[in-house]
C-alpha positions in Angstrom: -26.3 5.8 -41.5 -29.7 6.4 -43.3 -31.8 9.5 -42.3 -34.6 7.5 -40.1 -31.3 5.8 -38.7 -30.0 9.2 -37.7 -33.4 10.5 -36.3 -33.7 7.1 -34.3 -30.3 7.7 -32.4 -31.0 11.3 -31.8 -34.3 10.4 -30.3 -32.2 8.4 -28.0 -29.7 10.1 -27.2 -31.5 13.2 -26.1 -33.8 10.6 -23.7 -30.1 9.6 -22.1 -29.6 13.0 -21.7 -32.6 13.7 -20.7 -32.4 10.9 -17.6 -28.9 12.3 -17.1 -30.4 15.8 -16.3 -32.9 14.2 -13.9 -30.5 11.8 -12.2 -28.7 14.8 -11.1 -31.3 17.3 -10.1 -33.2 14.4 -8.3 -30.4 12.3 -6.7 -27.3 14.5 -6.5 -28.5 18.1 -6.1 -31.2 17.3 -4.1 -28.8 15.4 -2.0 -26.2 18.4 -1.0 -23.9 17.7 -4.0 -22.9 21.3 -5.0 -19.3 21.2 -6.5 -19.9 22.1 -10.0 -17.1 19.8 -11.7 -19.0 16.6 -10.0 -22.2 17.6 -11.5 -20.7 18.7 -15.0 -19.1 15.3 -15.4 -21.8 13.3 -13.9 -24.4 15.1 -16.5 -21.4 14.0 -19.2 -20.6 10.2 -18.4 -22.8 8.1 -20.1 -23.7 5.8 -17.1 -25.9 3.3 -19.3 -23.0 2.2 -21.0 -21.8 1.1 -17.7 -23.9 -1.6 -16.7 -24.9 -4.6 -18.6 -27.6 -4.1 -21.4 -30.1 -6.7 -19.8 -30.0 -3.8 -17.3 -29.3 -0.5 -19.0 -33.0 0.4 -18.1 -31.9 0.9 -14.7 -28.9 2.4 -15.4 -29.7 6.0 -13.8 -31.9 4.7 -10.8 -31.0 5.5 -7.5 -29.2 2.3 -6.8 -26.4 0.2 -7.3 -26.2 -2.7 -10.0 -24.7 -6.1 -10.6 -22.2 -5.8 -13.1 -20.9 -10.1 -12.9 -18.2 -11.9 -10.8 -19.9 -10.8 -7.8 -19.7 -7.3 -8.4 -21.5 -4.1 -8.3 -21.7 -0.5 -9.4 -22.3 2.1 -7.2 -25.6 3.8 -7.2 -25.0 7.2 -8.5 -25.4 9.3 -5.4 -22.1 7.6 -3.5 -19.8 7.9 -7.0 -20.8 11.7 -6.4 -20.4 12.2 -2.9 -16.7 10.2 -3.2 -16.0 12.2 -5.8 -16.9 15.3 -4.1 -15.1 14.6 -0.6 -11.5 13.9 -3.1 -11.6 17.4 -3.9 -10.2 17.1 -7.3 -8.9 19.3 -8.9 -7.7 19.5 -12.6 -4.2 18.9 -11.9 -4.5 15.5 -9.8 -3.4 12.3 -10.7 -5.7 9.7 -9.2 -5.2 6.1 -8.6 -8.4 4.0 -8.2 -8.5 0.6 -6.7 -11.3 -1.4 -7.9 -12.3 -0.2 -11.4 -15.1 -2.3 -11.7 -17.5 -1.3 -14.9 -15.3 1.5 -15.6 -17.8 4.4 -14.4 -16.4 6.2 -11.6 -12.9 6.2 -13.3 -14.8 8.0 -16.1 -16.0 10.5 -13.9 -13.1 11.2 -12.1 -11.3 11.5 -15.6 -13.8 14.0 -16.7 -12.2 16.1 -13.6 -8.8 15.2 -13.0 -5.4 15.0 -15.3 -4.8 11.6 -15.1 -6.7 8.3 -13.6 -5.0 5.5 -12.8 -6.9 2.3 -12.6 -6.8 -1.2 -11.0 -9.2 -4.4 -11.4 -8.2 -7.9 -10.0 -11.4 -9.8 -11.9 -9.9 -9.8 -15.7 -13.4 -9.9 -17.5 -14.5 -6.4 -15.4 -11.3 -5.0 -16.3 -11.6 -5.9 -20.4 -15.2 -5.2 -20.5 -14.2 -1.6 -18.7 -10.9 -1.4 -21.0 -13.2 -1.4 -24.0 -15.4 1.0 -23.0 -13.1 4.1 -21.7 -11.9 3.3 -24.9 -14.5 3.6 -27.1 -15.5 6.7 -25.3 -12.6 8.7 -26.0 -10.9 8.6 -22.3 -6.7 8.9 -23.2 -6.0 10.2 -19.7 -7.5 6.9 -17.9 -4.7 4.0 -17.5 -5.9 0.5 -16.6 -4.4 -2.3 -15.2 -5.1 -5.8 -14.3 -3.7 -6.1 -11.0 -3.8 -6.4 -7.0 -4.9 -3.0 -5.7 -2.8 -4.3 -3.0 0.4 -3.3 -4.1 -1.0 0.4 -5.6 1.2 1.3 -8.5 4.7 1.8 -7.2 5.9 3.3 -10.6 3.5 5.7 -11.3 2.9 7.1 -7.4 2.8 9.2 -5.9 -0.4 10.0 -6.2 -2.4 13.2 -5.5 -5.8 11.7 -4.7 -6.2 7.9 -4.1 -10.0 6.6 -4.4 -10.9 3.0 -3.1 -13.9 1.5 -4.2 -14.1 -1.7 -2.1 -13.6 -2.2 1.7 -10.4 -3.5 3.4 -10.2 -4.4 6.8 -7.0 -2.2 7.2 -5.7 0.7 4.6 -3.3 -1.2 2.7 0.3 0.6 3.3 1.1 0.8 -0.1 -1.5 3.0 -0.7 -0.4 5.4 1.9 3.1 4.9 0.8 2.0 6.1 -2.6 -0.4 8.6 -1.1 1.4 12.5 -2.0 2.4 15.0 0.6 -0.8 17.2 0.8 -2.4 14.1 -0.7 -6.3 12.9 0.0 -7.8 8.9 0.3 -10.9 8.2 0.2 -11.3 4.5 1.3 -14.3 2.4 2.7 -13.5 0.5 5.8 -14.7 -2.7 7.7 -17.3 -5.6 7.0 -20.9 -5.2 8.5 -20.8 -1.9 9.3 -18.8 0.1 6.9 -18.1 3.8 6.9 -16.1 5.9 4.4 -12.9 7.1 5.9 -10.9 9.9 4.4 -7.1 10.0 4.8 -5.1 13.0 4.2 -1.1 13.4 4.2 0.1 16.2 5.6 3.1 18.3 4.2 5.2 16.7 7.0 3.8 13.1 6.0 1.7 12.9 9.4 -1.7 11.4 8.9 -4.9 13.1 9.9 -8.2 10.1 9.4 -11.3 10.9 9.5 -14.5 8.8 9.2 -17.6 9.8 7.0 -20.9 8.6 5.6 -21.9 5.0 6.5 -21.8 2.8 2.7 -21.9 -0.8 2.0 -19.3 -2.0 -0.5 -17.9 -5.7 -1.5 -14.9 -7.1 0.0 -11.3 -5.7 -1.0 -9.9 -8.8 -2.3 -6.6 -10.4 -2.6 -5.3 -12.6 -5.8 -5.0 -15.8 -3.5 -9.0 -15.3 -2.2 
């Protein structure tokens, strides 16, 4: 890379961090976000490479975007307030249902151990694949798959994040859902509302619903 080559990318990449920096004094702090690992790995996660580059002007607005096949990803705020409500820790290892462009399992990897990782469209999960990749994420693990089923062979899980709304919570997930364990899930059609799940030590439930959110359809392969 030439000198004026290595001057031009500088320029840019201090503009993306400078937008970072805004994106989460203006939409996240100013919002009631406070724990300091969300805000650390939101400032971190490149969120223009994330979205496609027709787009990538938008990419830290307050709002979601279309990333193809009919999906979106989420406007910042709500990846940092699910985040948040998980209560991650460093030790967790998170399955996510619906990785979509690959964004929120970047932040949660930023926090957690491990992320596990589903997609049922296969162009969202290669176009994801390739860039947790070429970002330097080893402790994300994607998979093309049902988020039905969860992933028997790698639960249980300490957090569980859904990031598209079932009717019902599918069991698997709570089978796969640790003692002491958290879900974050959105729930119903019209009017959806978060709902967090948390297992109990003597594998009783306790549900509790959160802050209304509009996300696509959970789908099944057959739909």
């Amino acid at each position: 890379m030439s000198e004026e080559e290595m001057k031009a990318y500088k320029k840019v990449q201090n503009r993306e961090e400078t937008l970072r920096e805004e994106m989460v004094e203006e939409q996240i702090i100013a919002r009631g976000i406070k724990q300091q690992e969300v805000l650390d790995a939101l400032r971190r996660v490149p969120r223009h490479e994330f979205v496609p580059a027709s787009l990538s002007y938008l990419a830290y607005a307050d709002q979601p975007l279309p990333i193809g096949e009919g999906q979106t990803i989420s406007q910042p705020y709500i990846v940092a307030y699910m985040t948040e409500i998980l209560k991650l820790t460093s030790q967790d290892r998170v399955l996510e249902i619906g990785t979509g462009s690959g964004y929120q399992c970047a932040v949660l990897a930023e926090i957690a151990k491990e992320v596990y990782t589903m997609e049922i469209e296969p162009s969202l999960h290669e176009k994801a694949k390739e860039v947790c990749q070429r970002l330097g994420y080893r402790n994300i693990h994607l998979r093309l798959s049902n988020g039905y089923a969860g992933w028997p062979e790698a639960a249980p899980f300490s957090k569980i994040i859904v990031t598209a709304a079932p009717m019902e919570v599918p069991q698997a997930l709570i089978e796969q859902l640790a003692r002491g364990g958290r879900m974050v899930v959105p729930m119903g059609v019209l009017f959806q509302q978060l709902m967090v799940i948390e297992k109990l030590e003597d594998g009783r439930l306790l549900r509790k619903t959160d802050l209304p959110v509009r996300f696509v359809p959970m789908r099944h392969h057959e739909e």
